[in-house]
DOGU-8062 format. One record per residue: residue in one letter; x, y, z of N, C-alpha, C, CB in turn. Coordinates in steps of 0.05 Angstrom, whole numbers. Glycine has a CB too. Layout:
<atoms>
ATOM residuo     nX     nY     nZ    caX    caY    caZ     cX     cY     cZ    cbX    cbY    cbZ
ATOM       a      X      Y      Z      X      Y      Z      X      Y      Z      X      Y      Z
...
</atoms>
This chain:
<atoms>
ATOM residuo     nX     nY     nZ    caX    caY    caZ     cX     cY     cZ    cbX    cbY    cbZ
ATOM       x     17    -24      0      0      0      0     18     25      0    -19      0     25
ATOM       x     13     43     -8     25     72    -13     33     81      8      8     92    -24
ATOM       x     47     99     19     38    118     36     21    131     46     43    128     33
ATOM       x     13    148     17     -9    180     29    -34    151     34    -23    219     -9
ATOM       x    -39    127     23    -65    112     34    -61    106     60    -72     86     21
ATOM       x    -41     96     65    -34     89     92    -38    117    120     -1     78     88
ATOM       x    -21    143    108    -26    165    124    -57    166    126    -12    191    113
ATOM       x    -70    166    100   -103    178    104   -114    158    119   -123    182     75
ATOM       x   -120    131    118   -129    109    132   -121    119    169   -110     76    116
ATOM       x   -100    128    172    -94    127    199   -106    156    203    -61    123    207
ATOM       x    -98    172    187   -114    205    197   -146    196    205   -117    233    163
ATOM       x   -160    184    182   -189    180    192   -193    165    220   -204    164    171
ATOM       x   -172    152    233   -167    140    263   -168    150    275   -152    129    272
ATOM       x   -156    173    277   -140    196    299   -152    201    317   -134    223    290
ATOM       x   -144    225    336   -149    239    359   -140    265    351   -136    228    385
ATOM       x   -154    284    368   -141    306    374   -128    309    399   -157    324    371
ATOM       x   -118    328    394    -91    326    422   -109    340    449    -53    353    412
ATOM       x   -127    342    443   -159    346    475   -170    313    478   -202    374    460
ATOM       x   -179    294    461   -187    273    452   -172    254    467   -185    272    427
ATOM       x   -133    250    455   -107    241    469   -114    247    494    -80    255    461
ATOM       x   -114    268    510   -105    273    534   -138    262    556    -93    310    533
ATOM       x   -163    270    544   -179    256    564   -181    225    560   -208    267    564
ATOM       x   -168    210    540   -162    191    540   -146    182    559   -157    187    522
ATOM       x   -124    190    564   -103    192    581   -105    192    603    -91    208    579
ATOM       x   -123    211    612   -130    222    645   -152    205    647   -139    258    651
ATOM       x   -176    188    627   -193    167    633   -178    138    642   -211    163    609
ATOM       x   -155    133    627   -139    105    626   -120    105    656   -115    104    595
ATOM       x   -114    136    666    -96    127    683   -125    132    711    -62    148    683
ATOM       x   -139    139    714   -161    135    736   -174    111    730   -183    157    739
ATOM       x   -177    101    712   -193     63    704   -164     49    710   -208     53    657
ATOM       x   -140     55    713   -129     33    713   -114     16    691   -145     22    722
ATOM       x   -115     28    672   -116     21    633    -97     34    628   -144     31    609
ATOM       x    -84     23    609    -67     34    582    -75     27    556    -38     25    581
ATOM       x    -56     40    542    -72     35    508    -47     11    505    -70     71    475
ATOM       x    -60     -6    484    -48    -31    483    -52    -44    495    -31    -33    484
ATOM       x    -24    -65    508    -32    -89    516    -34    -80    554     -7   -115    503
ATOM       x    -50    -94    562    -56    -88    593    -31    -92    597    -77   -107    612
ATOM       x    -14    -83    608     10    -95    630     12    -81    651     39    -96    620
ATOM       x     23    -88    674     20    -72    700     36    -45    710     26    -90    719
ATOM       x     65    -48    688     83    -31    682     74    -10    665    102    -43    672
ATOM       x     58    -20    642     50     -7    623     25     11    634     45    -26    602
ATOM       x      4     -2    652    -16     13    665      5     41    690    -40    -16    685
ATOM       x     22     26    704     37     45    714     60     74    701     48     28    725
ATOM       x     64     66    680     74     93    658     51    114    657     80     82    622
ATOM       x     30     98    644      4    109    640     -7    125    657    -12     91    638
ATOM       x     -7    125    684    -19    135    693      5    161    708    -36    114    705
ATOM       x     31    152    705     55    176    715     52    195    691     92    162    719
ATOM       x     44    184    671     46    199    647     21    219    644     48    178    624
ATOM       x      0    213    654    -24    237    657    -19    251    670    -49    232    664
ATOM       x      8    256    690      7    269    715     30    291    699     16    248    746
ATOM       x     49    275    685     67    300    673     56    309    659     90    299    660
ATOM       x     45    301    637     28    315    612     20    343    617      0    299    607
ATOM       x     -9    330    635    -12    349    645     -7    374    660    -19    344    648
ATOM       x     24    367    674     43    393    682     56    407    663     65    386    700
ATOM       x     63    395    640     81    401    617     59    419    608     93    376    596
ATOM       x     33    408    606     15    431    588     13    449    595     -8    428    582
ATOM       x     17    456    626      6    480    640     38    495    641    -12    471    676
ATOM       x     61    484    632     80    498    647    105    503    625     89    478    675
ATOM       x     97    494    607    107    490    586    115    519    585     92    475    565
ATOM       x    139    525    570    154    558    561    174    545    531    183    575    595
ATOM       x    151    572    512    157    563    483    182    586    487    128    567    455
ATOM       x    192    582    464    219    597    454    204    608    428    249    574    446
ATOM       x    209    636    438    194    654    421    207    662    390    191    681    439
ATOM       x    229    646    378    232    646    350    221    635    345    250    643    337
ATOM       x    218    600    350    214    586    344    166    595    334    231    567    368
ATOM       x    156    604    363    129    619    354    128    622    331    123    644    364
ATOM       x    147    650    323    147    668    308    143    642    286    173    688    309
ATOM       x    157    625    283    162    604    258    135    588    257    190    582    262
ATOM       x    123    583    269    108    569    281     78    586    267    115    569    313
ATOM       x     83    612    268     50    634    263     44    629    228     57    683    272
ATOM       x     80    628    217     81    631    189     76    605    172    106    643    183
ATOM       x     74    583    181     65    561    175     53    566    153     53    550    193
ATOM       x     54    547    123     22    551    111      8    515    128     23    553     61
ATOM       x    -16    513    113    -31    496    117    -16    469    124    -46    497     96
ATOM       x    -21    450    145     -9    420    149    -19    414    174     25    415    148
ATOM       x    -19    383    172    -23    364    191      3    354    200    -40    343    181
ATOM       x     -3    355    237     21    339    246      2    313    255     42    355    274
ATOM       x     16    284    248     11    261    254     27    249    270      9    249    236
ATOM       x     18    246    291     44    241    318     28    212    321     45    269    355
ATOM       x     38    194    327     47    156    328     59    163    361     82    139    297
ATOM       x     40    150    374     50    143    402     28    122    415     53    173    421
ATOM       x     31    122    456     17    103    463     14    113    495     30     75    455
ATOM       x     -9    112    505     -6    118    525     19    124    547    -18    104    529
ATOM       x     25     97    548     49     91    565     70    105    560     57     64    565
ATOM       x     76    117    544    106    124    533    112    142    544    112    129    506
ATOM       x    132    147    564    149    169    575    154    198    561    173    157    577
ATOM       x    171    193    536    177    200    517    152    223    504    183    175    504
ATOM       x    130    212    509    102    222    492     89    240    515     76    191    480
ATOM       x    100    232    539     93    256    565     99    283    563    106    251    591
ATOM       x    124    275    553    144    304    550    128    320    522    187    294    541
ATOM       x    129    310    499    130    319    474    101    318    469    148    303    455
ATOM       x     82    313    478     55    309    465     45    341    476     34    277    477
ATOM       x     36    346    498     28    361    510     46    402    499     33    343    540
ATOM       x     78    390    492     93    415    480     91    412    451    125    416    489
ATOM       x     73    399    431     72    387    407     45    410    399     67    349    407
ATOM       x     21    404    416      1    412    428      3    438    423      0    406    453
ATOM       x     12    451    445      8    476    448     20    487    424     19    486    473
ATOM       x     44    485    416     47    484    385     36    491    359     48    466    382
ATOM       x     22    470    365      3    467    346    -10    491    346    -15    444    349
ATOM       x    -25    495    369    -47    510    370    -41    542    364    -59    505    395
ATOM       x    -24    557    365     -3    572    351    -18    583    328     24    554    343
ATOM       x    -23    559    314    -30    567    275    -50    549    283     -4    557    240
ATOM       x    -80    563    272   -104    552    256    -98    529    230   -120    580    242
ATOM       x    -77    537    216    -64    527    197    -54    495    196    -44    543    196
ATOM       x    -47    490    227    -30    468    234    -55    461    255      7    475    247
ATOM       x    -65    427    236    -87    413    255    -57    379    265   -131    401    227
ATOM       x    -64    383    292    -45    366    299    -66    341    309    -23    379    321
ATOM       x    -61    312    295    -74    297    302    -57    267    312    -92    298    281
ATOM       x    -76    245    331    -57    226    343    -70    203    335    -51    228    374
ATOM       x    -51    187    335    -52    159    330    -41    138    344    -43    156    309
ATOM       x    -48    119    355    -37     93    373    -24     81    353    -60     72    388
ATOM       x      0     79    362     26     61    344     14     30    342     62     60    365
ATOM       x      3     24    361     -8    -11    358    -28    -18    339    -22    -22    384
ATOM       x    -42      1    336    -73      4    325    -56      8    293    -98     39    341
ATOM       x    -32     21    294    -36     33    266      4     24    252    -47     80    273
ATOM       x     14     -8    257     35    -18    252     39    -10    224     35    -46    258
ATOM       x     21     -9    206     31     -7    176     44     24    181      3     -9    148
ATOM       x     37     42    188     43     68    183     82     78    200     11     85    200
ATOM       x     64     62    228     92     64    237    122     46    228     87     60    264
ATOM       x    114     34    215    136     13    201    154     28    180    120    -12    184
ATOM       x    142     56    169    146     69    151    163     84    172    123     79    135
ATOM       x    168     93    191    180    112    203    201     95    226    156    134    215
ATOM       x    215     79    215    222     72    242    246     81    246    220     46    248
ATOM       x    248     72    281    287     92    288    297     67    286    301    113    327
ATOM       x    324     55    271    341     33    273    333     15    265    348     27    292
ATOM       x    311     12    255    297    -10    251    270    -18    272    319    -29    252
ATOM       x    274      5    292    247     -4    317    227     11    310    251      2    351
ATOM       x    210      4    326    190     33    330    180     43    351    168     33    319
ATOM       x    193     58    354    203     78    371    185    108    366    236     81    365
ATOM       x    176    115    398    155    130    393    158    153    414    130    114    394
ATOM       x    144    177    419    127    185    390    139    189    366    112    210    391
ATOM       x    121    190    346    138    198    321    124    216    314    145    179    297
ATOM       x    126    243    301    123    263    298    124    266    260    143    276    316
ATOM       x    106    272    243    101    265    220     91    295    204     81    239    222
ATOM       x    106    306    201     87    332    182     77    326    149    111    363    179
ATOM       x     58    345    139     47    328    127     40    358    114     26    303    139
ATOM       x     36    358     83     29    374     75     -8    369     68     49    380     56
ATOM       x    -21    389     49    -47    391     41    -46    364     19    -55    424     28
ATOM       x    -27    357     15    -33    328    -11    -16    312     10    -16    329    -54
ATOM       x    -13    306     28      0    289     51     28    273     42    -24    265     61
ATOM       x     37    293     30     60    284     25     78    291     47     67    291      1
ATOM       x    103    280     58    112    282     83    125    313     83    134    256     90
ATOM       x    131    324    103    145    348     99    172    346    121    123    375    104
ATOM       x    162    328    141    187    319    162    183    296    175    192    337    183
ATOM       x    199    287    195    187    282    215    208    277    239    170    262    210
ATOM       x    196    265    260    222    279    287    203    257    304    223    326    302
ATOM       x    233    257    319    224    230    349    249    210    343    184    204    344
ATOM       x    249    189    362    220    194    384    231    208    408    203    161    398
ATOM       x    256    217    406    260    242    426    280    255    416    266    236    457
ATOM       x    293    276    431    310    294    425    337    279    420    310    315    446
ATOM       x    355    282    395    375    274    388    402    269    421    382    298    362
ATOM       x    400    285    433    414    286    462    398    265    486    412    322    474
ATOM       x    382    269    483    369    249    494    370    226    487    350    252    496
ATOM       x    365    221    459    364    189    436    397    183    442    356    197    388
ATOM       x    416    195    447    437    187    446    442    169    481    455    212    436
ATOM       x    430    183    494    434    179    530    418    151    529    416    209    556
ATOM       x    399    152    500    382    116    506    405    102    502    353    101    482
ATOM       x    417    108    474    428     80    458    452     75    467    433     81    427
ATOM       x    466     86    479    488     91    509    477     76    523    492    120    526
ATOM       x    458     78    543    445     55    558    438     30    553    428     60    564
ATOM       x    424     25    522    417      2    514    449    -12    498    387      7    494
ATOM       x    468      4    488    491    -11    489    506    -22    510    505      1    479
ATOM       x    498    -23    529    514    -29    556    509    -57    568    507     -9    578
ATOM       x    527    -76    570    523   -104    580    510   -100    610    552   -122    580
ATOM       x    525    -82    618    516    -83    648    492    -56    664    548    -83    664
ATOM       x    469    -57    639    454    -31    640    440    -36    665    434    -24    614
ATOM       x    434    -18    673    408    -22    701    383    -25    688    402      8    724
ATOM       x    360    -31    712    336    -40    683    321    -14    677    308    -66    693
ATOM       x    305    -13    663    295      5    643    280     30    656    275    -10    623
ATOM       x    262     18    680    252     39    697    275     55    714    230     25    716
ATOM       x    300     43    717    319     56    730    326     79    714    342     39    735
ATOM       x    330     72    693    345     92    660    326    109    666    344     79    621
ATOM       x    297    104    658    279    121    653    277    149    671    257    105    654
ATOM       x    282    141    699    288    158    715    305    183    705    299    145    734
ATOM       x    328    172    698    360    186    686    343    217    666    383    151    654
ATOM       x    333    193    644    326    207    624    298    223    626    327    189    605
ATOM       x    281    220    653    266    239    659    274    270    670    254    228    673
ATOM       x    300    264    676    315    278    700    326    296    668    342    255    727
ATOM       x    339    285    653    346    291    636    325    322    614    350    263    627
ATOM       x    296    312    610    277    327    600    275    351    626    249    307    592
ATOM       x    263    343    649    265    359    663    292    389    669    260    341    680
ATOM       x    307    371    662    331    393    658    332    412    637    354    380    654
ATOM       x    318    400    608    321    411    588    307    434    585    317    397    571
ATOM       x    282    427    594    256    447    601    248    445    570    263    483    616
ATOM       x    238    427    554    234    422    527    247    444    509    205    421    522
ATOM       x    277    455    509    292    470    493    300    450    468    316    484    508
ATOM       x    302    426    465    316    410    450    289    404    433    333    386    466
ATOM       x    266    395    440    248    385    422    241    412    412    225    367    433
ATOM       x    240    438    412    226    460    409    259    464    381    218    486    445
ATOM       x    280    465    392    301    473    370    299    455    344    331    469    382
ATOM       x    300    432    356    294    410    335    279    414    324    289    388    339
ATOM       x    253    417    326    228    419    308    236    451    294    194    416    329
ATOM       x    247    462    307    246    489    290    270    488    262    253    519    314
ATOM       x    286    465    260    302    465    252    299    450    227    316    461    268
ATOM       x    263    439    226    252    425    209    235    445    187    237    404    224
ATOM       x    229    466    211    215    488    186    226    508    185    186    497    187
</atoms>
């Protein structure tokens, strides 16, 4: 199958990034994640409604980047993520506000599980690795895309996951929360500006 069929098939799936987030804040009070139940996975889920939602309220854009942001013409961002994802705590909620910037730029979401053909098309290394961040013009032809985190950060994973003697994953995750929190989303905000 094509692409732009594959993008449109998943656009008609979507969420909006209000849609995403009471999803979010419903799954982590039920107890749920998107995907497969796991107990870890219900537990991301529900740490992850708690940042989101701080990131949305606290979030501080970098005002070139605005400026770049107002001049936009017309496009869809298609962001590939999943409840649980750490990664999608940080960047969904600063993706968001973003968005909302330009009338121009409708930012819509998609569950990576629900939607394997699409994300197969984007993968990091061969994985899929999320969120993924997908711009898209008025004939949905791609215009970028970015994820599933900041290049400084993506490097602090594959550093960890190269390591025989890594600590386990919720340990890392810590690292690399500590890590975003430090950044104060300057790296996903440069990055993306560095795409338009």
């Amino acid at each position: 199958m094509d692409l732009k069929k594959i993008v449109s098939e998943a656009l008609n799936n979507s969420f909006s990034a209000e849609e995403y987030q009471v999803m979010l804040a419903n799954y982590a009070v039920e107890g749920k994640t998107s995907g497969e139940q796991k107990e870890d996975l219900i537990y991301y889920t529900k740490l992850n409604a708690q940042r989101s939602k701080r990131i949305g309220k606290t979030a501080v854009l970098i005002p070139d980047l605005v400026d770049k942001i107002k001049s936009l013409p017309k496009q869809t961002w298609l962001l590939i993520t999943e409840t649980w994802c750490g990664d999608a705590a940080n960047s969904v909620p600063l993706l968001a506000k973003l968005a909302e910037l330009n009338p121009k730029i409708e930012l819509r979401i998609v569950l990576r599980d629900e939607n394997l053909e699409l994300m197969d098309q984007f993968l990091t290394k061969g994985g899929r690795s999320i969120p993924k961040l997908i711009a898209l013009d008025e004939e949905l032809n791609v215009l970028f895309d970015w994820g599933p985190r900041p290049k400084e950060a993506q490097e602090l994973y594959w550093s960890w996951r190269e390591r025989e003697d890594r600590e386990p994953y919720k340990e890392f995750q810590v690292v690399l929360q500590k890590w975003y929190n430090d950044n104060k989303l300057e790296a996903i905000q440069e990055e993306i500006g560095e795409f338009i």
